[in-house]
C-alpha positions in Angstrom: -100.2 34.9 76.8 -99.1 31.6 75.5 -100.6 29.6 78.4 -103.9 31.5 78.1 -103.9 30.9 74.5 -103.6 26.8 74.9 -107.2 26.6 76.6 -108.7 27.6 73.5 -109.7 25.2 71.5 -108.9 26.9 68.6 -105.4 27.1 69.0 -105.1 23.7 69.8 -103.5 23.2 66.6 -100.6 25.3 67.5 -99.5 23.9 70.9 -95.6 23.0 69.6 -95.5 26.3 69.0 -96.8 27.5 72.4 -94.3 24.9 74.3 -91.0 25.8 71.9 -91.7 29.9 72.8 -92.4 28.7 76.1 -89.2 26.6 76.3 -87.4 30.0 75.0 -88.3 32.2 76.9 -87.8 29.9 80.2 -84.4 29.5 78.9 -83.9 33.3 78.9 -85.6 33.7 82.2 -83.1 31.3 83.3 -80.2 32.8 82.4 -81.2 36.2 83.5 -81.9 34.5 87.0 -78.2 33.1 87.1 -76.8 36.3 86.0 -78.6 37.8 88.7 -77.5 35.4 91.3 -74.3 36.1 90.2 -74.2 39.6 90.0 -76.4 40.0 93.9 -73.6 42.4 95.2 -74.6 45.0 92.5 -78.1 45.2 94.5 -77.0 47.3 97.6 -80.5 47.0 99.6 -79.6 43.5 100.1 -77.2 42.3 103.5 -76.1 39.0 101.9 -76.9 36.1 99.3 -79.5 34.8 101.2 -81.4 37.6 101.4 -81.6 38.5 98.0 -82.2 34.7 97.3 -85.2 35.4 100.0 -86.6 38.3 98.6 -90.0 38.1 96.9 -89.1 38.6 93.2 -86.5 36.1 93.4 -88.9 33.8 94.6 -91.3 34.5 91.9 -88.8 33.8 89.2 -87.9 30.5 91.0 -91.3 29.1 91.4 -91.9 29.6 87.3 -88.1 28.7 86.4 -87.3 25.6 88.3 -90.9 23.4 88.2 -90.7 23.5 84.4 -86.8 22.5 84.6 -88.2 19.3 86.7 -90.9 18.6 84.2 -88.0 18.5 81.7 -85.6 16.4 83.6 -88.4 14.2 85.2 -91.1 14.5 82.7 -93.4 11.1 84.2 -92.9 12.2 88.0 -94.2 15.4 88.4 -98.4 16.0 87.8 -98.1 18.7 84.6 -101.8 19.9 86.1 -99.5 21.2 89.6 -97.0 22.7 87.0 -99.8 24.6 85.3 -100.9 26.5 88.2 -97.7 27.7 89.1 -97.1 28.9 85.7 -99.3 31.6 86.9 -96.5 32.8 89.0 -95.3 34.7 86.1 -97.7 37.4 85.9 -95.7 38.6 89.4 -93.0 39.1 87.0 -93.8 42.7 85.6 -93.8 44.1 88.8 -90.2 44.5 88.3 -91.1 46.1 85.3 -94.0 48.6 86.4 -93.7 51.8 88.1 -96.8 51.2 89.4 -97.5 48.3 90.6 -94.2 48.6 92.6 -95.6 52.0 94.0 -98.3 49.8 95.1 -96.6 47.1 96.5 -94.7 49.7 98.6 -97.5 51.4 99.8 -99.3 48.5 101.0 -96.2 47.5 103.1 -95.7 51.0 103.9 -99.7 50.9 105.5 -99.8 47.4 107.0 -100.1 48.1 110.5 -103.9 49.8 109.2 -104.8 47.5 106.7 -104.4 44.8 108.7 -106.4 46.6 111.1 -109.5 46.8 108.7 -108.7 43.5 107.7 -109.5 42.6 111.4 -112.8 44.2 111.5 -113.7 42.9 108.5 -113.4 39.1 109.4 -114.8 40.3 112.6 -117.9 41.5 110.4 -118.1 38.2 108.8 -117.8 36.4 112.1 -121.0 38.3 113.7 -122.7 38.1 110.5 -122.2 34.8 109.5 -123.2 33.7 113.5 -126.7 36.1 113.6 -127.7 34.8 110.4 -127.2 31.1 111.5 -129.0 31.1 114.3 -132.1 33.4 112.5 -132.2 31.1 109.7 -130.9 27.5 110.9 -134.2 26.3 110.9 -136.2 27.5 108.1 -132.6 26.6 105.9 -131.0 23.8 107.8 -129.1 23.1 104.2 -127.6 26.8 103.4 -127.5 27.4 107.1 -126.5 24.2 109.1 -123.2 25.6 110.5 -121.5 29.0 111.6 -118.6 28.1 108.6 -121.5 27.4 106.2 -122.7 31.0 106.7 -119.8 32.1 107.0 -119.9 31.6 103.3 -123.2 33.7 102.7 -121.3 36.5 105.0 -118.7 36.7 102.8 -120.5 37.4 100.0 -122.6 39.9 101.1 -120.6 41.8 103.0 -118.2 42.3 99.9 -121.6 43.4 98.0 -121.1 40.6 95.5 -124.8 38.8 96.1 -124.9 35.3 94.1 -127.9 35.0 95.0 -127.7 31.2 95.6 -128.3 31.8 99.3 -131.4 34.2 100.3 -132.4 34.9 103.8 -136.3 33.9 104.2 -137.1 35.4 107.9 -137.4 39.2 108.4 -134.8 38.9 111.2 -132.7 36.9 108.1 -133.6 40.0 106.1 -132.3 42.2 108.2 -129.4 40.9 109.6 -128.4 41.5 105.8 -129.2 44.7 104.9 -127.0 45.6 108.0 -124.5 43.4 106.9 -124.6 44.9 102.9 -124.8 48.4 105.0 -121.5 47.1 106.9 -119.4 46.0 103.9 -119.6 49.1 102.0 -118.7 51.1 105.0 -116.2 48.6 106.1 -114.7 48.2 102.5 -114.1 52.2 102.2 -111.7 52.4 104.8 -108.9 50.5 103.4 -110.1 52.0 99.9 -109.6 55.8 101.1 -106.5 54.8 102.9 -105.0 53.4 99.7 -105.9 55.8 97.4 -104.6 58.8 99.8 -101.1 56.9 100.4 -100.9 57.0 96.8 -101.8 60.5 95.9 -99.4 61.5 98.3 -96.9 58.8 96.9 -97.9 60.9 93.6 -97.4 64.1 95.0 -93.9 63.3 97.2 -92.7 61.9 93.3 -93.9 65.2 91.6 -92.4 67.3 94.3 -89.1 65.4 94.6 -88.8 66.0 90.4 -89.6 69.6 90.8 -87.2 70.3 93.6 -84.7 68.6 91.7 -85.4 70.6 88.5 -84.9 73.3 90.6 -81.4 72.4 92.1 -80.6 71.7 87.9 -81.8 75.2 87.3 -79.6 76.7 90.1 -76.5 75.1 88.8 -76.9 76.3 85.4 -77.5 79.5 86.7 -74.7 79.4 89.0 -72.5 78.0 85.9 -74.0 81.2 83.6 -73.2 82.8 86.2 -69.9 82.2 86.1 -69.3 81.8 83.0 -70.4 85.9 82.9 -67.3 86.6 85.3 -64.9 84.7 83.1 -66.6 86.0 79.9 -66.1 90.1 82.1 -62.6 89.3 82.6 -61.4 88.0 79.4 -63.1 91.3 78.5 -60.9 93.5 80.6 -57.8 91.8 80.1 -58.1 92.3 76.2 -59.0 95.4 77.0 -56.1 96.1 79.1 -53.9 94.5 76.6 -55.2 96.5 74.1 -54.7 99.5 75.7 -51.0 98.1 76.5 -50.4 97.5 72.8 -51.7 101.3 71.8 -49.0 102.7 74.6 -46.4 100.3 72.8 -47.3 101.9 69.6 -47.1 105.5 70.9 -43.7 104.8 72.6 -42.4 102.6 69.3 -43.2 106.2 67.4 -41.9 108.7 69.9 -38.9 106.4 69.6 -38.6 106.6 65.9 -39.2 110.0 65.6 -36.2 110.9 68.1 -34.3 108.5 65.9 -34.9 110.5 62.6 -34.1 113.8 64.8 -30.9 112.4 66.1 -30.2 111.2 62.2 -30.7 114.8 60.8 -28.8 116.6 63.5 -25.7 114.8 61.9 -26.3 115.0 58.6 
């Protein structure tokens, strides 16, 4: 927020303020990272050091943390515009902090073997686009159109249904080389669409299922301990019971006693 805030020209007044929470919070990303490199064997999924080091957020942390330490240290060798692009690296830190975008992130890796397939034939679109269309319009455009990469740019754009409009097609084959191509990208583009959004309903759905069975395991241990706790509660019952009706016997026998006492007692008076 503080580096978007710094291109306005508004708040150009308040740049030391911008760099000292900047310098903060750097300092506290800092020190979490070395805490967290010191603390790797708490994170069980990784093999070793180096492969926690490795992994992507770690990466992510160390291309916002240690640019801005060189700045500091070296503050006339390193171009600040370089160190401003990477400071965009820290919008990949809240993935560690969203549920979703890690459900995401795990999907997509989950389904690369098919995306990567309708990545294919999507460049492969591009390719035969961008090729027809050169050779249909190469002449009438020689400047938008004077090489396959050139229109590879115009391919692109259509076929993602964006449409600058800075590059028009002026023969009828042009024209209709890109309605096909328009037609291709949105049928191309739904595939990897409906793929994702299925993978995550049922990422959705395993998640809502996993908490319900779980609920249910809860609910059959309570039970089980009411349950048991009824037994316990049954046979505290019967032994007061049982030690009541003990006591009453102990009471008849204590006067049966007595009164054979006060009978003996009277004989000898």
């Amino acid at each position: 927020l503080a580096m978007i805030l710094q291109t306005m020209d508004m708040f150009v007044q308040y740049t030391n303020y911008f760099s000292l929470f900047e310098n903060i919070s750097l300092s506290i990303f800092t020190l979490e990272y070395i805490v967290r490199l010191w603390t790797y064997k708490l994170h069980k999924k990784y093999i070793n050091f180096s492969s926690f080091v490795l992994s992507p957020m770690m990466i992510f942390d160390a291309l916002v943390i240690f640019p801005h330490l060189l700045s500091l240290i070296f503050p006339h060798m390193l171009d600040l515009r370089i160190l401003r692009i990477i400071r965009v690296f820290r919008i990949f830190r809240l993935y560690k902090y969203s549920n979703t975008i890690d459900k995401i992130f795990k999907i997509t890796v989950r389904h690369k073997q098919v995306l990567l397939s309708a990545f294919s034939f999507i460049m492969m679109g591009v390719v035969t686009s961008a090729t027809l269309m050169y050779f249909a319009e190469k002449n009438v455009q020689p400047e938008a159109f004077s090489s396959i990469p050139h229109a590879i740019y115009w391919a692109v754009i259509t076929i993602s249904t964006v449409g600058y409009g800075d590059i028009l097609p002026m023969t009828d084959l042009g024209k209709f080389i890109a309605v096909c191509t328009t037609i291709m990208g949105v049928a191309i583009y739904a595939l990897p669409t409906s793929i994702l959004g299925a993978a995550f309903y049922a990422e959705l759905m395993s998640e809502e299922s996993y908490i319900i069975d779980r609920l249910r395991k809860e609910n059959k241990h309570l039970d089980y301990l009411l349950s048991d706790s009824k037994r316990e509660m049954q046979i505290l019952r019967d032994m007061i019971k049982k030690e009541r009706g003990k006591n009453r016997e102990d009471e008849k026998e204590t006067k049966n006693n007595k009164k054979i006492t006060q009978k003996f007692l009277h004989l000898f008076k």
